[in-house]
C-alpha positions in Angstrom: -50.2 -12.3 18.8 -48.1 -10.3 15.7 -50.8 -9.9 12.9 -50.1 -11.6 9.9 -49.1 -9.2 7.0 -50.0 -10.0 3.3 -49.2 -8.2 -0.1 -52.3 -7.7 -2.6 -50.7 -7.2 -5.6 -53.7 -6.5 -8.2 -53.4 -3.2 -10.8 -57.8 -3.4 -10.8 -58.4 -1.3 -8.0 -62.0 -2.6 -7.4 -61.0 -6.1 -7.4 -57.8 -5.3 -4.9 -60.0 -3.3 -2.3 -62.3 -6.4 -2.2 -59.4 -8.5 -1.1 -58.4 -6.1 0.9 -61.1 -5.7 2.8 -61.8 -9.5 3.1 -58.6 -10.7 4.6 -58.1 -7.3 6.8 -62.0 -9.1 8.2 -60.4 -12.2 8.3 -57.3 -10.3 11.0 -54.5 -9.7 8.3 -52.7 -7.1 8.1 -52.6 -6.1 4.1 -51.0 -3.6 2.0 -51.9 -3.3 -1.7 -49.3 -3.1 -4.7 -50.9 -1.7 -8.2 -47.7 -2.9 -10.5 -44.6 -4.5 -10.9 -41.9 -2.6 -9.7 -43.7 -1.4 -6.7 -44.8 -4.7 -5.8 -41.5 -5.9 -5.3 -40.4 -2.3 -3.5 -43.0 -3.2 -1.2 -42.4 -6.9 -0.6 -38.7 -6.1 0.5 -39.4 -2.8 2.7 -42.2 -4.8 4.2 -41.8 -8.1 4.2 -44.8 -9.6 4.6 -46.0 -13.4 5.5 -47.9 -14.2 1.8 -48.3 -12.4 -1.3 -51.8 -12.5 -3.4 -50.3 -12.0 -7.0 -52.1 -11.1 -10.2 -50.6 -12.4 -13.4 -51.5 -9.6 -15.4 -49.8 -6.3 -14.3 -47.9 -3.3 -16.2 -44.4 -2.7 -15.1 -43.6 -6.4 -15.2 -46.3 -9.2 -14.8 -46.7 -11.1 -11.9 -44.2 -14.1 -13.0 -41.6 -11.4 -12.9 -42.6 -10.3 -9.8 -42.7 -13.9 -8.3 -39.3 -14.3 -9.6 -38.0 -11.9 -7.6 -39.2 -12.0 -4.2 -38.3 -15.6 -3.9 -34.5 -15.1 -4.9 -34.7 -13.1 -1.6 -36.7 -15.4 0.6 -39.1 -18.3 0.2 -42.7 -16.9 0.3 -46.1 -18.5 -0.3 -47.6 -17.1 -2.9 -51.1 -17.3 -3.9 -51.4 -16.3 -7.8 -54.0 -14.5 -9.5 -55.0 -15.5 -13.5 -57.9 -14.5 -15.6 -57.6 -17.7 -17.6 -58.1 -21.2 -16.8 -54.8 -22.1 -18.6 -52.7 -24.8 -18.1 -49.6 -23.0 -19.8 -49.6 -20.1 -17.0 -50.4 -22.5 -14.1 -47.2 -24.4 -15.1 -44.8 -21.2 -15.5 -46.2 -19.7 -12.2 -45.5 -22.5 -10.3 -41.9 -22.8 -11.9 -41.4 -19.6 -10.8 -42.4 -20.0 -7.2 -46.1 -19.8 -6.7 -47.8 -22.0 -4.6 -51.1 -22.0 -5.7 -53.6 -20.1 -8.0 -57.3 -18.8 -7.9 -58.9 -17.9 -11.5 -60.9 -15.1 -11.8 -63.6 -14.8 -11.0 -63.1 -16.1 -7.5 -65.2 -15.5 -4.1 -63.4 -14.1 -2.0 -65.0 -16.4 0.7 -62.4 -19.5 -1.3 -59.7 -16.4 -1.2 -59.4 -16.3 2.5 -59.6 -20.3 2.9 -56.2 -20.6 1.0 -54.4 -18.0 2.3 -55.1 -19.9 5.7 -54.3 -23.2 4.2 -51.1 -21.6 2.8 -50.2 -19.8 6.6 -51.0 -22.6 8.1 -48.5 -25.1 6.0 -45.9 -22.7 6.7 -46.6 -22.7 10.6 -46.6 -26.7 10.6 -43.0 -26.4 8.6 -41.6 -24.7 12.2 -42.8 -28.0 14.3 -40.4 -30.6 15.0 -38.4 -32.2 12.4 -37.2 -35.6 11.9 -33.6 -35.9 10.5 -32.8 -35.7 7.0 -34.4 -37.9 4.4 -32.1 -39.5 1.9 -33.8 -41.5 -1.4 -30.6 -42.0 -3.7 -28.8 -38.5 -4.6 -31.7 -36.8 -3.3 -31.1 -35.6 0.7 -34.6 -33.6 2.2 -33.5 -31.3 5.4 -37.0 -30.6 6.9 -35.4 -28.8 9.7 -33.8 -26.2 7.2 -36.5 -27.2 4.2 -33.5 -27.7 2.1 -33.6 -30.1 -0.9 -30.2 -31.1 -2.2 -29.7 -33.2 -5.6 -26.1 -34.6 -5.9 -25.3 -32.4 -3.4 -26.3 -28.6 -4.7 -29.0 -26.8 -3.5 -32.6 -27.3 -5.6 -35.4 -24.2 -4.8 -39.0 -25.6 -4.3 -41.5 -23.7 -3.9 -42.8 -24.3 0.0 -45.7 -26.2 -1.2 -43.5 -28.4 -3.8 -41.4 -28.6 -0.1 -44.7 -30.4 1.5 -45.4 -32.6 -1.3 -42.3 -34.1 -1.4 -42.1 -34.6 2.1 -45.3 -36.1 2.2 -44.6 -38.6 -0.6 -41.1 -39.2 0.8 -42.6 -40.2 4.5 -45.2 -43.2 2.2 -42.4 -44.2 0.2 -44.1 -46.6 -2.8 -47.5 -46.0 -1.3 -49.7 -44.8 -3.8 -51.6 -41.6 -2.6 -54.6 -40.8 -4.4 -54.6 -37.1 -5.7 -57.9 -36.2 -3.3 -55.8 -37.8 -0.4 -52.9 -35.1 -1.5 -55.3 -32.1 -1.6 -56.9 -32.9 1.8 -53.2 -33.9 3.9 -50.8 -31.4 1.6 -52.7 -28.6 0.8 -55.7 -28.7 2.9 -58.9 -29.2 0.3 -61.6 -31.3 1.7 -63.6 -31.1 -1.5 -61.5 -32.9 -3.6 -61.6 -30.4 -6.1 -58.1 -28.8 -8.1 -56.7 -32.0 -8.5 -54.8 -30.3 -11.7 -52.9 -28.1 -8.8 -51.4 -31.7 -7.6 -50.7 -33.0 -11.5 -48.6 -29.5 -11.9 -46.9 -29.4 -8.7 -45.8 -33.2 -9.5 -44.8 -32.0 -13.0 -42.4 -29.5 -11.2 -40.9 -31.8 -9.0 -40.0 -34.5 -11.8 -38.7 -31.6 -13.7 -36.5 -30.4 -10.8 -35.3 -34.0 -9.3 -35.9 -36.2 -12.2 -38.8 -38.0 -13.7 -38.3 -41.3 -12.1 -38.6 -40.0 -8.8 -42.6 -40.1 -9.0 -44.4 -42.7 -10.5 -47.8 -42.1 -11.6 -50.5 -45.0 -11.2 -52.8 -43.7 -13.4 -56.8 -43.2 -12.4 -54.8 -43.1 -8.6 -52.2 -41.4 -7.7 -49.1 -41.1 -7.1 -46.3 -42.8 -5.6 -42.6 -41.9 -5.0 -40.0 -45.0 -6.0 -37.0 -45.9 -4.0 -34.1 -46.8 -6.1 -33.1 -50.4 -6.3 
């Protein structure tokens, strides 16, 4: 079986040879990036399966970067932040990430999400039902294409999930541990601000009826009349 390749983007060498080393334990191949522009050098001449992504780089910082790998292809992307901030959360999953660690981190809780990541990727390749449609909004799971009015709208592959999980329950209200365990592969419960910002996304880029929020619950997504 082809190894799995992933990019370590991190300018702090210490802290990128720890990663490094962990995932090339845990069978990955890996190389490591210490900047902007070579980061995104590296991403195209190698293309790898998932990117580890600081947000704190010189060249450009890692939104930047983010930004332009997925105008080439849709990639997870697991980012990197030194500050528990809601602010950077939100832009780096406008941009295209799929989920964040803040430092510090164990590397242990590294390795689980890039395999929860890989394996919501491999579960996209299954089998597909036809195409969803909930009012001008048409979901293609077999070509993970979401279409408003009929142009194209990027999500982010785990912005993909959610609303394919939501639109499969349609009006059931899903409780935000329920998302983490069935979306994104958390047991724990814990991060259930990583489902409030990935729902923030969505409403931005389909529209803020779409999702309607039962609050102290969930979330469920409304058919129209």
């Amino acid at each position: 079986m082809t190894q799995r390749r992933v990019l370590v983007v991190e300018d702090e060498r210490t802290i990128a040879e720890s990663i490094a080393a962990r995932l090339r334990a845990e069978g990955f191949t890996v190389e490591i990036a210490a900047d902007g522009p070579s980061a995104v050098a590296q991403f195209h001449a190698g293309q790898p399966d998932l990117v580890v992504l600081d947000v704190m780089l010189p060249g450009f910082d890692g939104l930047e970067v983010c930004r332009r790998i997925q105008t080439d292809r849709p990639v997870p992307v697991l980012m990197l932040t030194a500050r528990d901030d809601e602010t950077d959360l939100l832009v780096g999953l406008a941009v295209g990430a799929d989920d964040y660690l803040t430092k510090p981190f164990s590397m242990r809780e590294l390795a689980a999400r890039v395999h929860v990541l890989l394996r919501r990727v491999d579960r996209a390749a299954a089998p597909v039902p036809p195409a969803i449609r909930i009012g001008d909004i048409e979901i293609n799971e077999a070509e993970r294409r979401v279409r408003l009015g009929g142009a194209d709208i990027h999500l982010t592959p785990t912005e993909f999930d959610l609303l394919v999980h939501l639109a499969g329950r349609p009006r059931t209200v899903l409780p935000r541990e329920r998302l983490l365990a069935e979306v994104w592969g958390w047991a724990d419960g814990s991060g259930t601000r990583t489902v409030d910002s990935h729902i923030k996304a969505l409403r931005r880029k389909l529209g803020a009826d779409l999702i309607r929020t039962v609050h102290g619950v969930g979330y469920a997504l409304d058919l129209p009349a």
